[in-house]
C-alpha positions in Angstrom: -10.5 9.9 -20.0 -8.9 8.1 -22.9 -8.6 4.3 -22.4 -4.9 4.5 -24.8 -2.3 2.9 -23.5 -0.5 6.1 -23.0 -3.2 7.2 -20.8 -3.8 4.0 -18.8 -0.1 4.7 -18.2 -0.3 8.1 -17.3 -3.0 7.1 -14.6 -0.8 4.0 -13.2 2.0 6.5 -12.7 -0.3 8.5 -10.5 -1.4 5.7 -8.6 2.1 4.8 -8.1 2.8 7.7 -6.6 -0.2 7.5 -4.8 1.1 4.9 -3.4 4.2 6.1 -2.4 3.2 9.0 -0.5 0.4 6.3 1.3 3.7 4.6 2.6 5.1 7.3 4.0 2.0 8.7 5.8 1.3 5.0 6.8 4.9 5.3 8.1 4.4 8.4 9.8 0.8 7.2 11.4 3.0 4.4 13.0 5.8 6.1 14.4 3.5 9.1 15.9 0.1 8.1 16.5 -2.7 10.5 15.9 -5.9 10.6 13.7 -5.2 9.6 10.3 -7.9 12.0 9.1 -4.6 14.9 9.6 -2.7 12.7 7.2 -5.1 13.4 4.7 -4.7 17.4 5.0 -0.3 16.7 6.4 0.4 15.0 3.2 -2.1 17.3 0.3 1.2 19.3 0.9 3.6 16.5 0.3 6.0 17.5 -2.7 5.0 15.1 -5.1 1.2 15.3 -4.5 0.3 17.3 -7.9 2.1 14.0 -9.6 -0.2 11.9 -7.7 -3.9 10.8 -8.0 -5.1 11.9 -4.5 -8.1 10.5 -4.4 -6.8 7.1 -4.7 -4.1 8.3 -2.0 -7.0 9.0 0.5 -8.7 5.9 -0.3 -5.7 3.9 1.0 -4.8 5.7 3.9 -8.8 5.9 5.1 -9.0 2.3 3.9 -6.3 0.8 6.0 -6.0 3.1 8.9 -10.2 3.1 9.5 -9.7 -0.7 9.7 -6.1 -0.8 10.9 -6.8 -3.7 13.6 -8.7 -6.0 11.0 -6.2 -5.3 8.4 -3.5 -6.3 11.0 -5.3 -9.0 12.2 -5.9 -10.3 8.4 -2.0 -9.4 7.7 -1.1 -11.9 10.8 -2.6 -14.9 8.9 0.3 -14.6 6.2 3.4 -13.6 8.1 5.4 -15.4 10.9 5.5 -12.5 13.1 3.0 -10.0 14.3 2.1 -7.1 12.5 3.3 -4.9 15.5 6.9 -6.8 15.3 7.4 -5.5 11.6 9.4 -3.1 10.6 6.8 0.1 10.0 7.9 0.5 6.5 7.3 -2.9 5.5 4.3 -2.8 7.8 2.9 0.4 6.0 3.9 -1.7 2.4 1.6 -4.8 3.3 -1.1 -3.3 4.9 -1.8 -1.0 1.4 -0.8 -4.3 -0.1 -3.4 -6.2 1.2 -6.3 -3.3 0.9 -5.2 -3.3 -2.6 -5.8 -7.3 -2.7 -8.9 -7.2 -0.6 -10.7 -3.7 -2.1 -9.4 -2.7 -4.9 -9.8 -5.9 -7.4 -9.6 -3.1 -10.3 -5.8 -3.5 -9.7 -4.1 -6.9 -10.8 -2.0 -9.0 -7.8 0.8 -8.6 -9.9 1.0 -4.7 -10.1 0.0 -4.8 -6.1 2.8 -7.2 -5.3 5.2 -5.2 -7.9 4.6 -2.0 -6.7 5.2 -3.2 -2.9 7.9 -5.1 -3.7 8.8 -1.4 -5.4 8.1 0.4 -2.4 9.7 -2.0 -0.3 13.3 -1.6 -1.6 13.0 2.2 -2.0 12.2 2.7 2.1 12.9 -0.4 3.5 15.5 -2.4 4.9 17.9 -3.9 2.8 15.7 -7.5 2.4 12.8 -6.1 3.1 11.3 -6.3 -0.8 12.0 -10.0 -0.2 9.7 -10.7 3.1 7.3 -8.1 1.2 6.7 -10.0 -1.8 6.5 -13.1 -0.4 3.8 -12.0 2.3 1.9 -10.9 -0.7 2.2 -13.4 -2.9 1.3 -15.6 0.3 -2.1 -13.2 0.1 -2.9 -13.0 -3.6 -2.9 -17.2 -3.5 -5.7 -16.8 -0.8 -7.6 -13.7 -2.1 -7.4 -13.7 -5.9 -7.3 -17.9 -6.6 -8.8 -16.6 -10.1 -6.6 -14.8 -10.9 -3.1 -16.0 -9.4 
């Protein structure tokens, strides 16, 4: 693939919706348990999937919900509730969040923190884009000093 900037925006799309759909399946996971492996083959079918890049949608739903009790336990460190007290929209938002911070260090803190923030407003409560981007400001400070 092209590295132009028209392509490098082409593929930040995709992961946005990536994203997106992660949120929701995140979402779904919390509010009706079951193995995340049928979110993988639920949400292939999801609407805006051909606009996505699913391979970096699996990657963050296996990537947080394999580890969900680490992530949560590594998410408690930066908030002033417990993860289980959130709200599961903003709770879906920071645990891709942090994977993102922790995993993916292709991604800058500033496009994970943006596209939460992002994410946040579209599905969550009215102030939630506010407690998001400071939890994961909080977490970039701590796992990208380099680059914060």
């Amino acid at each position: 693939m092209s590295d132009s900037p028209g392509a490098r925006r082409a593929a930040s799309n995709r992961r946005a919706v990536a994203r997106k759909i992660a949120v929701q399946a995140l979402y779904r996971w919390q509010v009706n348990a079951g193995p995340w492996q049928d979110l993988l083959l639920e949400f292939a079918a999801a609407e805006d999937m051909p606009k996505a890049d699913k391979e970096y949608f699996d990657a963050l739903v296996r990537g947080v919900a394999e580890a969900a009790a680490s992530w949560d336990a590594a998410l408690a460190r930066y908030t002033d509730r417990k993860p289980a007290e959130l709200d599961p929209v903003e709770h879906a938002v920071l645990l891709i969040g942090l994977f993102e911070l922790s995993s993916r260090p292709d991604v800058p803190y500033r496009v994970v923190i943006n596209e939460g923030v992002g994410l946040a407003k579209r599905f969550g409560a009215t102030d939630g884009h506010k407690y998001v981007n400071a939890v994961l400001d909080r977490a970039a400070r701590e796992l990208r000093p380099g680059e914060h």
